[in-house]
C-alpha positions in Angstrom: 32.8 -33.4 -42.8 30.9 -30.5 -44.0 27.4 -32.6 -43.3 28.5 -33.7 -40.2 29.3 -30.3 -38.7 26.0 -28.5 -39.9 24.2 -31.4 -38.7 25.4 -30.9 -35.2 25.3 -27.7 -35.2 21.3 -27.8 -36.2 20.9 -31.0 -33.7 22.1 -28.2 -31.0 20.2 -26.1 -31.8 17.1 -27.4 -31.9 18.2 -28.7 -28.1 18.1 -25.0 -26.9 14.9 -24.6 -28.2 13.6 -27.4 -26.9 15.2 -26.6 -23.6 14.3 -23.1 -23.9 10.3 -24.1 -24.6 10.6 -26.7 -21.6 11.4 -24.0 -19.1 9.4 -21.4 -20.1 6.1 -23.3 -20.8 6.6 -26.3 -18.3 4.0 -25.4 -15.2 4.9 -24.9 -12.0 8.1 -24.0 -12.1 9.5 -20.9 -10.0 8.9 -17.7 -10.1 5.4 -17.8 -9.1 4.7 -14.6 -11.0 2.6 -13.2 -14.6 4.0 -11.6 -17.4 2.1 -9.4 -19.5 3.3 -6.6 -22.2 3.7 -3.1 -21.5 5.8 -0.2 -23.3 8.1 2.6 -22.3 9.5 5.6 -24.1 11.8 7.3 -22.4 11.8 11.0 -23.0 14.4 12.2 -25.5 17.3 14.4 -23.9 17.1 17.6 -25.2 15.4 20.8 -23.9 15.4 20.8 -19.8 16.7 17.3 -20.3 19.4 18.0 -22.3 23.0 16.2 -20.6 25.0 18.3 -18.5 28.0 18.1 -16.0 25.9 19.2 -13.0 27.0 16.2 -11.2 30.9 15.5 -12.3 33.2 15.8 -10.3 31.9 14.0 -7.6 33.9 13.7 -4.4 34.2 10.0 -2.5 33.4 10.4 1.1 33.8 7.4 3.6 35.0 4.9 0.7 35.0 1.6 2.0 33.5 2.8 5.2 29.9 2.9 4.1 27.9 0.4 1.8 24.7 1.9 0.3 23.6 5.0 1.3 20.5 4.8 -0.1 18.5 7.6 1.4 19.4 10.5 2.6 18.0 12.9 5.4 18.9 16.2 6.9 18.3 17.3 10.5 20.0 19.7 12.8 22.8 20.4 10.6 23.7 16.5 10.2 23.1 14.2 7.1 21.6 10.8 8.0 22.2 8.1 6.1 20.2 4.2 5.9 23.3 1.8 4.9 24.3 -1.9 4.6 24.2 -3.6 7.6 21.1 -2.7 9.1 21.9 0.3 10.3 21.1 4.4 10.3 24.3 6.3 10.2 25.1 10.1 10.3 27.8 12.5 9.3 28.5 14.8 12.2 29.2 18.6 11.6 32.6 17.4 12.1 32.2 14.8 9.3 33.2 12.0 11.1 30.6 8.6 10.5 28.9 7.3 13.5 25.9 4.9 13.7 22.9 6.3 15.0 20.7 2.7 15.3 20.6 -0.6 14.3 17.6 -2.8 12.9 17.7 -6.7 12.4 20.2 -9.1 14.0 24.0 -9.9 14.0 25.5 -11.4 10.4 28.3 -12.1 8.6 27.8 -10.0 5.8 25.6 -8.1 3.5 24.6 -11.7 1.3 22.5 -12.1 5.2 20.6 -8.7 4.5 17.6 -10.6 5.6 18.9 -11.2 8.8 21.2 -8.2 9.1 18.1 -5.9 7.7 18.5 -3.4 5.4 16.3 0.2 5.9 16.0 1.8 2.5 13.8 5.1 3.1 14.2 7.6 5.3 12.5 10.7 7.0 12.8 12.8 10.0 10.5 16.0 11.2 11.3 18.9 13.0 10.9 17.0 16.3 13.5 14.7 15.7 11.0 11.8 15.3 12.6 9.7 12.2 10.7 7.0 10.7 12.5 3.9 8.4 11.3 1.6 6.1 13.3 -1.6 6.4 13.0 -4.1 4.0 12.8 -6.9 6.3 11.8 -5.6 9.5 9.0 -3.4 8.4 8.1 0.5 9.4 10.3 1.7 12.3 9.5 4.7 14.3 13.0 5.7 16.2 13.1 9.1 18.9 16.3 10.5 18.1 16.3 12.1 21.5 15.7 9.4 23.6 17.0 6.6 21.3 13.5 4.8 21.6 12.6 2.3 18.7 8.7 1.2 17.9 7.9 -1.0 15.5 5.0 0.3 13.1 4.9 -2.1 10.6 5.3 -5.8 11.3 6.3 -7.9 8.2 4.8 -10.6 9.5 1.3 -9.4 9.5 -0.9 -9.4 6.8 -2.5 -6.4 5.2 -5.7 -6.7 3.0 -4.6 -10.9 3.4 -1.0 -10.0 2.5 2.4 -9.5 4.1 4.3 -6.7 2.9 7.5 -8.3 1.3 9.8 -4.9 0.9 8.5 -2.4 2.7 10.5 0.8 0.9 10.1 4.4 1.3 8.3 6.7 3.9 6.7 9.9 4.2 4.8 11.3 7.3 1.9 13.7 7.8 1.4 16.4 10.4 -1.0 14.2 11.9 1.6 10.9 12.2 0.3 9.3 9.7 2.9 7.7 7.2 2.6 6.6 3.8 4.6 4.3 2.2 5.7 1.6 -0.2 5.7 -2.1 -0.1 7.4 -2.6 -3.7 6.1 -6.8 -4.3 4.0 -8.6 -2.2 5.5 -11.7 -4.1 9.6 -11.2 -3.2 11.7 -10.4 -0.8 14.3 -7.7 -1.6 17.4 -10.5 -2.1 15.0 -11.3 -4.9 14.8 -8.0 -6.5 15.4 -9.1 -10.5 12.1 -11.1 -10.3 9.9 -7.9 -9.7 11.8 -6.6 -12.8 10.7 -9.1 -14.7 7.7 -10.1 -13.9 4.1 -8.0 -13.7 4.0 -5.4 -11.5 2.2 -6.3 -7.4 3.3 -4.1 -5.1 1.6 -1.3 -3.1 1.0 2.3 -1.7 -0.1 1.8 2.0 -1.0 4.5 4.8 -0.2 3.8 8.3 -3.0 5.3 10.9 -1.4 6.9 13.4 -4.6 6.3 15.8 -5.6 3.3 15.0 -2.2 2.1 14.5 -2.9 0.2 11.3 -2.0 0.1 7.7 -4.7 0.0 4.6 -3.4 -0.3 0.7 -4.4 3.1 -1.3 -2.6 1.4 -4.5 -2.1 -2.0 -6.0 -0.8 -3.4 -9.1 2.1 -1.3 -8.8 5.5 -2.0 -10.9 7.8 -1.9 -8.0 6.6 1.1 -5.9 9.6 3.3 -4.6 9.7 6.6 -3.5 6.6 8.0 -1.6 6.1 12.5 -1.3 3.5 14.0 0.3 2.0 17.5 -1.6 2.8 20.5 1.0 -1.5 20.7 1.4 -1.3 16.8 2.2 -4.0 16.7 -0.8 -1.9 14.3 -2.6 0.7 11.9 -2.4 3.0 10.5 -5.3 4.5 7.0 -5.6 7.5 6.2 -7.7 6.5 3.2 -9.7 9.9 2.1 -10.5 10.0 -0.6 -13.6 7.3 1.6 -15.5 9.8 4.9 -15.3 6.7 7.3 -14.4 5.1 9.0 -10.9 1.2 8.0 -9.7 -0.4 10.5 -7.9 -2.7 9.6 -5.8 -5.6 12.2 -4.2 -5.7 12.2 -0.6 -8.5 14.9 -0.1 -10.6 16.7 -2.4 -13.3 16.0 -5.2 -10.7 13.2 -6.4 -10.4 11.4 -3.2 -9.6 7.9 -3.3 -8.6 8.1 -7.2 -5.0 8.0 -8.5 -3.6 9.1 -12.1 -0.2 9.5 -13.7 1.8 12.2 -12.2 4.7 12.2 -15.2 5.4 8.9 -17.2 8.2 8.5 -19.6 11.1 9.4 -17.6 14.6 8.9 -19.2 15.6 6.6 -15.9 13.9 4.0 -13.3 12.7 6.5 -10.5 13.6 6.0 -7.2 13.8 7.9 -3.8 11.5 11.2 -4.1 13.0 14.3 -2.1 11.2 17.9 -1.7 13.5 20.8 -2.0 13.1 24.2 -0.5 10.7 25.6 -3.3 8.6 22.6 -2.6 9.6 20.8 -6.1 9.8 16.9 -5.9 13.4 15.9 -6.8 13.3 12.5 -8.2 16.4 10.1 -8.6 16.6 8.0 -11.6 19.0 4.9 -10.0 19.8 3.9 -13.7 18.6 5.7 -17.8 16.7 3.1 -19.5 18.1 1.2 -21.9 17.7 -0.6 -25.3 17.6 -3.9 -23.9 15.0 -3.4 -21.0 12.5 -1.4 -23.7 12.6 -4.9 -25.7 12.0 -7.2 -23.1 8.8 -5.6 -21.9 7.2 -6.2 -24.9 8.0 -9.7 -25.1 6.5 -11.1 -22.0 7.6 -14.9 -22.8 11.3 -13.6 -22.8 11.1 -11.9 -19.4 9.4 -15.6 -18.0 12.0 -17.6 -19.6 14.7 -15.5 -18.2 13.2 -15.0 -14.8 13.0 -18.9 -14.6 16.7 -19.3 -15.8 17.5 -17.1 -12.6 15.0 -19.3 -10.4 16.6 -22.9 -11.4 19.8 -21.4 -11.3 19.2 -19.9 -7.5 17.2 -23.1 -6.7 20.5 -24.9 -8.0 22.8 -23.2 -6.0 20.9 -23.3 -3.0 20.4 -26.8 -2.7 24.0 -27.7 -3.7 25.1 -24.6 -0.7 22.5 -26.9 1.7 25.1 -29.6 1.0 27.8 -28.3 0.8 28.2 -25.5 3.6 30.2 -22.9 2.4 30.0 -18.7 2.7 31.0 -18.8 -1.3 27.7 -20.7 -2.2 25.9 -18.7 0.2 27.3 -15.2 -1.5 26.2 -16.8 -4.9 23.0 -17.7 -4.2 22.2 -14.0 -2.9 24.0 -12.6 -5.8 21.8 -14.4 -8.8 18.3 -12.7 -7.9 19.8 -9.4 -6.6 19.3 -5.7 -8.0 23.4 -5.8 -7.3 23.5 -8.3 -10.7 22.4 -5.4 -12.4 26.3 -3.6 -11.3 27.8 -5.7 -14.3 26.2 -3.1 -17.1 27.7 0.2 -16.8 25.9 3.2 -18.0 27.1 6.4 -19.6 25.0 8.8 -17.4 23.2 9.1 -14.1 20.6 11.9 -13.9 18.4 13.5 -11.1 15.2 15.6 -12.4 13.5 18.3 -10.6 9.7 18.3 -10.8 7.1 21.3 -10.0 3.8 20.9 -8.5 2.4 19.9 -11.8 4.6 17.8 -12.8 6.6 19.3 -15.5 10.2 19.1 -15.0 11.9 22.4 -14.8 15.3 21.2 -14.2 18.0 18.0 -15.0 21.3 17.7 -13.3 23.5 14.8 -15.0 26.8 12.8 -14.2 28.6 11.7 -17.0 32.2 11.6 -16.0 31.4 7.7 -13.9 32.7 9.4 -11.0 29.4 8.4 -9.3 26.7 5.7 -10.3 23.3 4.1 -9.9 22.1 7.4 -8.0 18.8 6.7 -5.4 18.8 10.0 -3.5 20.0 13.8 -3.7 20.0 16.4 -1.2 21.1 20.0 -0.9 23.6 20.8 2.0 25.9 23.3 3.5 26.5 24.2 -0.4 26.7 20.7 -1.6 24.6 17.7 -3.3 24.8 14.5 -1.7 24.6 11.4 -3.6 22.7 8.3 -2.0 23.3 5.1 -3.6 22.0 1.6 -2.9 25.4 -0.2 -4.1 27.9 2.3 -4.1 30.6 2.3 -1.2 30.7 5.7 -0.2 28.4 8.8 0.0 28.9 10.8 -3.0 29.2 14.8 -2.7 29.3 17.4 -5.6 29.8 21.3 -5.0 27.1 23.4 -6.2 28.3 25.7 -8.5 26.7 29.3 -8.5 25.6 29.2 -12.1 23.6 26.1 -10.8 19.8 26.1 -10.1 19.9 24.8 -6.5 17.8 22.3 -5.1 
């Protein structure tokens, strides 16, 4: 009896493996995508790092009215908001929620984000002129005065021979010109996990505001996020999400055209990039690294063995949901390559880091009481933080205490 079971148990196991070496090393199959190693060592937290309360206590406002704020910007005394949906929504200075405008088309519900769009950054000047990067409708350049909506950046055309796939985050020049993110020129945003995994393709672009057309400054990127211009305009830094670090790239000067590494090692996955009133670039870290992820970039035949474990298993569910109508399959199938898969790990912290103009961090604010999570953008107002969040449904808000460095 003894025999028998160890026999079966080997005879199963050696079927995994087989299985396991079938999907990894068969070709063709999906995602179409290299894996190479690379390493990251997140910064230990102690010193400026060290893990505070600066963030508990977090209040929930319009819970279960909103769905993923995920950037946030201030102007004329109202907080602007890109959400679920498709849409731009604002908090009055009588803090009700109204929609300010809508991108994409009419759906059913956020598992349609590509039809129902979904604008991730955010920024508006002086004038009232916002612009939005929509990751399925492209660069949108909206008159808050008039209501007047262009479109900047089509996702249909080509750029250097390819189509921006998830056109991210925006920031704007004095002159109108915008720079910003197209984070994989391989996936679409309902297929976040497979930019994760996978090497890094995706871009820092600059949008001509005469000529009207967009030319890559950076490729090769590991999900490019959060784009900040320097106060000279002599630089501009991208968040280069699944390598937890900031690339600067030179705008004008003797280093024109070149790009290095503005901070690397960050204790987090970087995401939207916010100036504050000294001029300091406040970055949100959406999630800490962890033990798992640090493994898995070194092993570059694990992250393409589980990235085509996801692919089957979308492919799977697809074709069964092309059977088998049904707004279940349909939610399943938009669930498996999602970023939202990643809501099923919790994490003990979240943590926003404040940067100077050389790159050294000069101050940490934490949340460790889970009152908030997976952080994407902060903002001082009217005595407050405000917490943006891709996932989370509400806008999160913490009081600034006076022993706080504000920002």
């Amino acid at each position: 009896m003894a025999v028998k079971f160890f026999t079966n148990v080997i005879v199963t196991a050696l079927q995994c493996v087989l299985i396991m070496i079938i999907i990894t090393f068969f070709p063709g199959l999906p995602p179409d995508l290299k894996f190479e190693a690379f390493s990251i060592n997140p910064r230990p937290l102690y010193g400026v790092l060290e893990t505070n309360s600066k963030l508990n206590n977090a209040e929930r406002l319009f819970e279960d009215e909103v769905k993923g704020p995920e950037d946030l910007a201030i102007y004329k005394g109202e907080l602007y908001m890109t959400t679920h949906g498709g849409y731009v929504q604002k908090m009055t200075k009588n803090g009700d929620l109204l929609p300010v405008v809508k991108f994409g088309k009419p759906c059913e519900g956020i598992w349609q984000e590509h039809i129902c769009g979904r604008p991730l950054g955010i920024h508006i000047d002086s004038n009232g002129i916002m612009h939005v990067a929509d990751a399925y409708y492209g660069i949108k350049k909206v008159n808050l005065s008039s209501g007047e909506v262009e479109d900047l950046v089509d996702v249909t055309e080509k750029i250097d021979g390819v189509a921006p796939m998830i056109p991210n985050a925006v920031d704007v020049s004095k002159t109108g010109d915008v720079y910003w993110t197209d984070s994989s020129i391989s996936h679409k945003l309902n297929d976040g996990l497979f930019t994760l995994l996978g090497n890094g393709n995706g871009r820092l672009l600059m949008y001509n505001a005469k000529t009207k057309r967009s030319e890559v400054l950076l490729n090769g990127l590991h999900f490019s996020n959060g784009v900040l211009l320097s106060d000279d305009e002599s630089y501009v830094i991208a968040a280069e999400t699944f390598k937890s670090r900031l690339i600067k790239y030179y705008i004008k000067g003797p280093q024109k055209g070149t790009s290095d590494v503005f901070i690397d090692d960050l204790p987090g996955f970087p995401d939207n990039l916010k100036r504050d009133a000294n001029g300091n670039c406040v970055v949100s870290l959406i999630l800490p690294t962890n033990l798992f992820y640090e493994y898995i970039v070194e092993i570059p035949l694990l992250r393409k063995f589980i990235a085509r474990t996801l692919a089957l298993k979308q492919m799977l569910v697809k074709t069964v949901s092309n059977i088998y109508q049904h707004v279940l399959l349909d939610k399943l199938a938009h669930w498996i390559g999602h970023f939202e898969m990643l809501r099923i790990t919790s994490a003990p912290r979240m943590t926003v880091i404040v940067l100077n103009k050389n790159g050294d961090i000069i101050e940490s604010l934490h949340a460790t009481d889970g009152k908030v999570a997976y952080l994407s953008s902060l903002v001082q107002f009217n005595g407050f933080y405000y917490l943006g969040s891709p996932y989370n449904s509400y806008l999160g808000r913490v009081k600034i205490q006076k022993d706080k460095v504000k920002v």
